[in-house]
Each structure stands twice: as C-alpha cells, then as structure tokens.
N, C-alpha and C positions, 0 to 999 in steps of 0.2 A: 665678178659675181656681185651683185647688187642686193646687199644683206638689209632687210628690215626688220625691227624691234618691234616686237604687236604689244601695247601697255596694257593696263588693268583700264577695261570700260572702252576697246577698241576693237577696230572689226578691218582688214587687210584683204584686200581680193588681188591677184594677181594672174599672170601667165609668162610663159618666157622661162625656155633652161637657164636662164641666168639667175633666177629670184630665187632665192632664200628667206625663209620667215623667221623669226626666233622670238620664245617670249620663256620667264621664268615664271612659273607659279610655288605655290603654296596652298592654302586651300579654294583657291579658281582654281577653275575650268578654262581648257581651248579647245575646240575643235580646230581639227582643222580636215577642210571639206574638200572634194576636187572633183571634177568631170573626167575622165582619164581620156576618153577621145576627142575632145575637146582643148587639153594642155591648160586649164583653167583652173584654180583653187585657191582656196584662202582659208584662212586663222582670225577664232575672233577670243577674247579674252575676259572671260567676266567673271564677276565677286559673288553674288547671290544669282537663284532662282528666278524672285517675282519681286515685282516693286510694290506691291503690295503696300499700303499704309504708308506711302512715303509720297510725297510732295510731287517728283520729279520720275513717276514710275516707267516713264519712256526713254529713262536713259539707257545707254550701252553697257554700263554695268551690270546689266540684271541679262538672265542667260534667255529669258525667252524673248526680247528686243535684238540682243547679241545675234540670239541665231536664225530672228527672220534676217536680219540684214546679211548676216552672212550667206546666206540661201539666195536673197532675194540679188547680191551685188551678182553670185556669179551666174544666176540666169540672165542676167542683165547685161553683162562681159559674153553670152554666147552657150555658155551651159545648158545640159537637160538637166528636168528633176530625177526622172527616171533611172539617171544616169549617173547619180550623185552618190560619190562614197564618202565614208570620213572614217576617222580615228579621235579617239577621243582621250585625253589627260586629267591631272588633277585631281584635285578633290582630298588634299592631306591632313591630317589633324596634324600642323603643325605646332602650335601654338596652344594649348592644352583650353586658356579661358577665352578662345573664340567659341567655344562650344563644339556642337556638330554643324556647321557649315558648309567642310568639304565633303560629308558625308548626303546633306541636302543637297550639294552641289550636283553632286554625285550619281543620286537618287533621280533629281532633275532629268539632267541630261541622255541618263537613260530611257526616260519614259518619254519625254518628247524627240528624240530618235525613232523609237518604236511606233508613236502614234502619228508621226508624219512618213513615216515607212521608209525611210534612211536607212540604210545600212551602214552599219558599223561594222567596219574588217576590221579592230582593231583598237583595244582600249586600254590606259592603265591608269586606274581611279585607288583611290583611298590612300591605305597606309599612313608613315608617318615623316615622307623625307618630300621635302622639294624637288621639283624635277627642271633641268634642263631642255626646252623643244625648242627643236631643229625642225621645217616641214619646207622644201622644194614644192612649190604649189601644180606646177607644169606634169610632174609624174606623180603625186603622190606619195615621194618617199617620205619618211619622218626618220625621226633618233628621237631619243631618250636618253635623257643624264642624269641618274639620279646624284641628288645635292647632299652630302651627309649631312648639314646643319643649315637649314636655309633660314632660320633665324639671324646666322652669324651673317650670310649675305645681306640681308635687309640693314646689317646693324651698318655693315660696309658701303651700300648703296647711300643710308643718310649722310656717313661721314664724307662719302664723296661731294656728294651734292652740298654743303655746308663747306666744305673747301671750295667749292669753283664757285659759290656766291659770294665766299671770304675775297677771292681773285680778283673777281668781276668789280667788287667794291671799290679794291684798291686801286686796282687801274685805272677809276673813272675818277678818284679823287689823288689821282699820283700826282708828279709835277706834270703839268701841261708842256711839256716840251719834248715828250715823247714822239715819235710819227710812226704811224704806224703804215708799213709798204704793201701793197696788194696790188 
C-alpha cells in the first residue's frame, strides 16, 4: 500500500487500489473528490477560503485554488465532472483565539460545492476535536478518526520535528569518521 500525507496548502490526485491518502486537520478543510468509474480521486488540504488582501492569493492554502486544482488534476488524470463525488472534513474550533475559521472554512466549502454542482455524499464539518482522514482515491472510501485533543498532536508534531533537526545537526558536525552504508 502506498500511503501518502496531503499537508496544509497541498492538493494529491491519484488512482490505483493501492493508494491511500491521509492528512490530519484542525480547523482546514479536505476534500477528498473521486470519479467512481473511472478509479480516479484525490485530497486537497487547505487553511482558509479566499486569499483575499493577501500578497500570494494564488496559493494552495486558500480553498477556492485548493479545489480548482483538485477538480482540475482529476479531469486531467481521465475523470468526468459529471461524475465527480466527494466527501468533505473539517472545519473545528480548535483553538478557541483562531476565531471562526473552521467555521468559514466550513461555510466555504459548502457553497462552492453547491455552486459548481458537486455532490457531496458525505460530510463532517465543525465541532471542536481534530479529525484523523484516511481516503482510498480509486473507490471512494474514507474513515474518520476523531482526535480528542488535537492541540496536544500539534504540540507532538513540533517536538518531533525539533528532535530530527537536533539529529540531523549532530550528525553533520559529529566526528567525520563515520561512514555511512547504502
């Protein structure tokens, strides 16, 4: 099984019973979209709505760039639009002073569904916990984890990633007599 991570401000199109998508949120959104006779779908990941007032408003972090591309990868891998389902995530108040963001999120994501005429079989927006997604691009299926404290995940992911920068440091200024085999 060939598992991949969709990050914040990223968009994944696939096909193949073999592909697995996984991505964790907070207050983003994923869709994740598929052609069902086709075996074609993809997950995309983003933080806000619109880029509005911002420098850079064509990037992948804003939902309405996020999901032409995701639209647009899997007509492009063979998809119809016609034929295009999704399910959609997200949108938590985790974090109490990020405001209503996953609720924009939220807000979002439903109305341009609706006004591109996408169906959604399948959604779970709001609330207040992190969620876990799982999405098989090829059929369609998804899971849902919900995360009882996805704050505490976040606090886990930096300490990670601050250990394997601590690593990486060391290693490059260790003794040079290391070798390393591949």
């Amino acid at each position: 099984m060939l598992t991949q991570t969709v990050i914040q401000g990223d968009v994944v199109v696939a096909g193949g019973a073999d592909t697995l998508l996984t991505t964790l949120l907070g207050s983003c959104i994923s869709v994740c979209m598929y052609d069902p006779l086709a075996g074609i779908g993809g997950m995309n990941h983003f933080l806000l709505p619109t880029g509005e007032g911002c420098d850079n408003s064509t990037a992948l972090r804003f939902g309405v760039n996020a999901m032409e591309k995701l639209i647009n990868g899997i007509l492009t891998s063979g998809g119809k639009r016609d034929r295009l389902l999704c399910k959609a995530f997200g949108g938590a108040a985790i974090v109490p002073s990020l405001g209503k963001i996953g609720q924009e999120n939220s807000l979002f994501v439903v109305g341009y569904l609706a006004n591109e005429r996408i169906s959604c079989v399948a959604q779970s927006l709001g609330g207040t916990q992190a969620r876990r997604i799982r999405f098989w691009p090829a059929t369609g299926r998804a899971q849902q984890n919900l995360v009882e404290d996805g704050r505490a995940i976040g606090v886990q992911e930096q300490a990670y990633n601050k250990k394997e920068a601590a690593f990486e440091r060391k290693w490059k200024t260790d003794d040079k007599t290391h070798v390393e085999l591949f």
